[in-house]
Wavefront OBJ file of the C-alpha trace (Angstrom):
o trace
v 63.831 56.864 -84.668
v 60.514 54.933 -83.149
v 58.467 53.846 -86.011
v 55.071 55.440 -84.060
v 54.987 58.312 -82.355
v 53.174 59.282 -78.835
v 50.974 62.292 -78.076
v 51.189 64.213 -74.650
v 48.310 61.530 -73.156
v 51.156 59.208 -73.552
v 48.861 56.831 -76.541
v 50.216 56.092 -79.531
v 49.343 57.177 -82.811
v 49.574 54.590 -85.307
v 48.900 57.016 -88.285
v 52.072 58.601 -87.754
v 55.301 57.706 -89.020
v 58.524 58.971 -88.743
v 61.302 58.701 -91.376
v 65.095 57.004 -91.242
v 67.681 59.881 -91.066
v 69.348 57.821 -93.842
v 66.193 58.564 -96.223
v 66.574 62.199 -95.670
v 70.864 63.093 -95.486
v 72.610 65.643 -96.002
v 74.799 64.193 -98.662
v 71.680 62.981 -101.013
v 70.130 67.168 -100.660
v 72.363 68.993 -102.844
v 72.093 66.606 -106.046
v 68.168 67.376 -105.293
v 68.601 71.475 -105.128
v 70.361 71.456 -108.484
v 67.199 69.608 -110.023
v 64.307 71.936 -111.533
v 60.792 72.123 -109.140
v 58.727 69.602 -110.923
v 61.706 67.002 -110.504
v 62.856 67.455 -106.882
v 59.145 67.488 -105.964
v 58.907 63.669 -107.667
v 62.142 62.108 -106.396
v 61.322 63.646 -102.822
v 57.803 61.636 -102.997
v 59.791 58.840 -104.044
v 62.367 58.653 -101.475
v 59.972 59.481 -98.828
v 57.669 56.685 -99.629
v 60.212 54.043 -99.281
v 61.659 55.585 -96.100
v 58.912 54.611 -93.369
v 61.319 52.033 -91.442
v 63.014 53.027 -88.419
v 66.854 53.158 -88.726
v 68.588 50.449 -89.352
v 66.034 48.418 -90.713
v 65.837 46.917 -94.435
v 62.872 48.723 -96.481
v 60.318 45.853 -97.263
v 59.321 45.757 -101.111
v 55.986 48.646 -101.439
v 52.636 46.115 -102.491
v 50.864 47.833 -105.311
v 47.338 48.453 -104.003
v 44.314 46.970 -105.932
v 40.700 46.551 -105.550
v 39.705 44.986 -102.298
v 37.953 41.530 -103.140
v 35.958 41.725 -99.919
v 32.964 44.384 -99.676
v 32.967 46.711 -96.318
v 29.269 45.422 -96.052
v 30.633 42.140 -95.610
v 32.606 43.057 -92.310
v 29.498 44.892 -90.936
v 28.010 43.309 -87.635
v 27.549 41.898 -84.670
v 30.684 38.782 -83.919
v 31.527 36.257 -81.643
v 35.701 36.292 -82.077
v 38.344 34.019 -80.841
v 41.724 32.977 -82.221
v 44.139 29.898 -82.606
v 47.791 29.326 -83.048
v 47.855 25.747 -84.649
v 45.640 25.341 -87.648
v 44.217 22.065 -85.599
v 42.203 23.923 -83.505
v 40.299 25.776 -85.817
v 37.271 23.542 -85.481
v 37.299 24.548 -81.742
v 37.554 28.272 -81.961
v 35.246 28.244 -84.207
v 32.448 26.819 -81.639
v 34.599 28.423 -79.341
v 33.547 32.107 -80.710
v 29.908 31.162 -81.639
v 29.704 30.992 -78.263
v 30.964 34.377 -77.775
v 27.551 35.657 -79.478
v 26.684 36.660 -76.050
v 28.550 38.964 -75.487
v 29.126 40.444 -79.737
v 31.964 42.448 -81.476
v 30.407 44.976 -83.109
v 32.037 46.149 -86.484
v 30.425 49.409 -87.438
v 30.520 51.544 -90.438
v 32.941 54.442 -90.302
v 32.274 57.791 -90.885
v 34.565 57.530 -94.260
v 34.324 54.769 -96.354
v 36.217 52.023 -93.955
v 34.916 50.174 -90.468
v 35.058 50.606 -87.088
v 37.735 48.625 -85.378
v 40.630 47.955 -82.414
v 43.695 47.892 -83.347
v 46.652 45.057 -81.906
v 47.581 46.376 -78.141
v 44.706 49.803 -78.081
v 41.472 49.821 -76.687
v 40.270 52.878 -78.926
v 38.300 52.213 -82.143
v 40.440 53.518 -85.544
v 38.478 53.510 -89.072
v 40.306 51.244 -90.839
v 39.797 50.319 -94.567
v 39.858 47.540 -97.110
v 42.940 47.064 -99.108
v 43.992 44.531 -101.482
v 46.883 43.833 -103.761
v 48.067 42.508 -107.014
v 48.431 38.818 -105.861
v 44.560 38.694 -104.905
v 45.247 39.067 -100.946
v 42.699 41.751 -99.069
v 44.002 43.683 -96.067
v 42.662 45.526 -93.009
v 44.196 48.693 -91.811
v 45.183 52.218 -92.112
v 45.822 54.107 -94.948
v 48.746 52.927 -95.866
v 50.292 50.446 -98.648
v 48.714 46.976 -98.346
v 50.619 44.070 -96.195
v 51.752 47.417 -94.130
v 52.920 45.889 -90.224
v 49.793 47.737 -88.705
v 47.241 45.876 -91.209
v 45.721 42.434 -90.784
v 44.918 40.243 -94.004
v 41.816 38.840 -94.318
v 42.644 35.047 -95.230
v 38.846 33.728 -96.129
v 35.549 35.471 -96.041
v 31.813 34.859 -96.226
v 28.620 36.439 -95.248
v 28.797 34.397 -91.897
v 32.410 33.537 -90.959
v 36.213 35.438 -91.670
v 39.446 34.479 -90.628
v 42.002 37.258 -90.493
v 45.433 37.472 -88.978
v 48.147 40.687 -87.964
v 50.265 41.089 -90.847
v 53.081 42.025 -87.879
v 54.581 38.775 -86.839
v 55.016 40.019 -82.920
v 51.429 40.890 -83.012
v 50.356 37.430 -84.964
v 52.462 35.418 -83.074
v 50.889 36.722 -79.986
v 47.321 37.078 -81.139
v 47.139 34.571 -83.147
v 44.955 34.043 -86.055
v 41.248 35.215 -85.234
v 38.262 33.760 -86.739
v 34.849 35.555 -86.492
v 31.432 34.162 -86.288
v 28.688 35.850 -87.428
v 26.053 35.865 -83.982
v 22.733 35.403 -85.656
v 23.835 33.570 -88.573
l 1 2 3 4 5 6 7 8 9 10 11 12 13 14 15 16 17 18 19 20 21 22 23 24 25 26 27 28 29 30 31 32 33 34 35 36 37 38 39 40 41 42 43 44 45 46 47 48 49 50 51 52 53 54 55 56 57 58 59 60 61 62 63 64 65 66 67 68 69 70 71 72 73 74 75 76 77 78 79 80 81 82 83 84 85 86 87 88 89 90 91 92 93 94 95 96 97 98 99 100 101 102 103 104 105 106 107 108 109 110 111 112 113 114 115 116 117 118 119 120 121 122 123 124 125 126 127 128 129 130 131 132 133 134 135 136 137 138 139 140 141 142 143 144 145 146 147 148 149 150 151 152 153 154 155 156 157 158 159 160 161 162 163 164 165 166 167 168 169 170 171 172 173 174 175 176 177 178 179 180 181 182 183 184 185
C-alpha cells in the first residue's frame, strides 16, 4: 500500500496515511472480538499507531513527543535560504543565502498554532508545527510523532540564523541541509 495517498487533482496528501494489511489481518481480529469494549478499543489504538509503514517495511521505534525547545516566534519571517551537502561549505551558503534577502522566504504564522511552510517536492504551503522529543532534538512537520519521514529537524537555532535538514534521507540527500538567514538581521 503507498504510504501517501492522492486526491482526484492528482496532488498528494501528506496528512494521509494508509495502514500495512499485516497491521490489520484477519487472523489477529477474532482474539480482539472476544475482548470487552474498553479493551479492543485500546489495543486497536495501539496496533494502529505502530502500523503507518507501507508493507513490507520494518516499523521504526515511535519518539515520545516533548516540549519543542524552539519558540514558533522564532521561525517567523522574512529568509534568505540555501543548502549544502558537505559540512565545508557551510561558510559559503551561509553568504550564499544572505544574499538571497532579495528575493525572502517568508515563514508566516498559521492559522493554528504552527507556521506556514513548503513541504520536500510541493509547491503548496502546509501548517506545520514544532515538535520535539525526549533526547532534546526539535522537529518540523505535520502532526505526527516527532523524527516522522515528512518532518525536518531543526539542528541549531537563533533569532537570526537556523539550520534544519529532511528527516527522510531521499529528501536530505537530495536537498541537502538548508540554512536560513534572517534578511534584515
Amino acid at each position: 500500500m503507498p504510504l501517501f495517498s492522492a486526491n482526484d487533482a492528482g496532488t498528494i496528501d501528506h496528512r494521509k496515511r494508509a495502514l500495512s494489511p499485516a497491521c490489520l489481518s484477519a487472523a489477529t481480529r477474532p482474539r480482539l472480538i472476544a475482548l470487552p469494549g474498553f479493551a479492543v478499543a485500546t489495543i486497536a489504538s495501539l496496533v494502529v499507531a505502530g502500523c503507518t509503514v507501507a508493507s513490507g517495511e520494518a516499523p521504526s521505534p515511535v519518539a515520545v513527543e516533548a516540549s519543542a525547545s524552539i519558540p514558533r516566534e522564532r521561525l517567523i519571517g522574512r529568509w534568505g535560504i540555501a543548502s549544502y551537502h558537505t559540512d565545508k561549505d557551510r561558510p559559503r551558503t551561509e553568504r550564499e543565502a544572505r544574499a538571497q534577502c532579495s528575493q525572502p522566504y517568508t515563514i508566516a504564522k498559521g492559522p493554528t498554532d504552527g507556521v506556514m511552510m513548503h513541504v520536500a517536492d510541493d509547491p503548496k504551503l502546509y501548517e506545520l508545527r514544532l515538535k520535539g522529543d525526549t533526547a532534546g532534538r526539535t522537529y518540523l512537520g505535520f502532526e505526527a510523532p516527532p523524527g516522522d519521514p515528512q518532518d525536518r529537524e531543526i539542528l541549531s537555532s537563533t533569532s537570526s540564523l537556523m539550520t534544519m535538514r529532511f528527516v527522510d534521507p531521499d529528501a536530505n540527500r537530495r536537498y541537502g541541509t538548508f540554512v536560513y538567514v534572517r534578511c534584515g538581521a
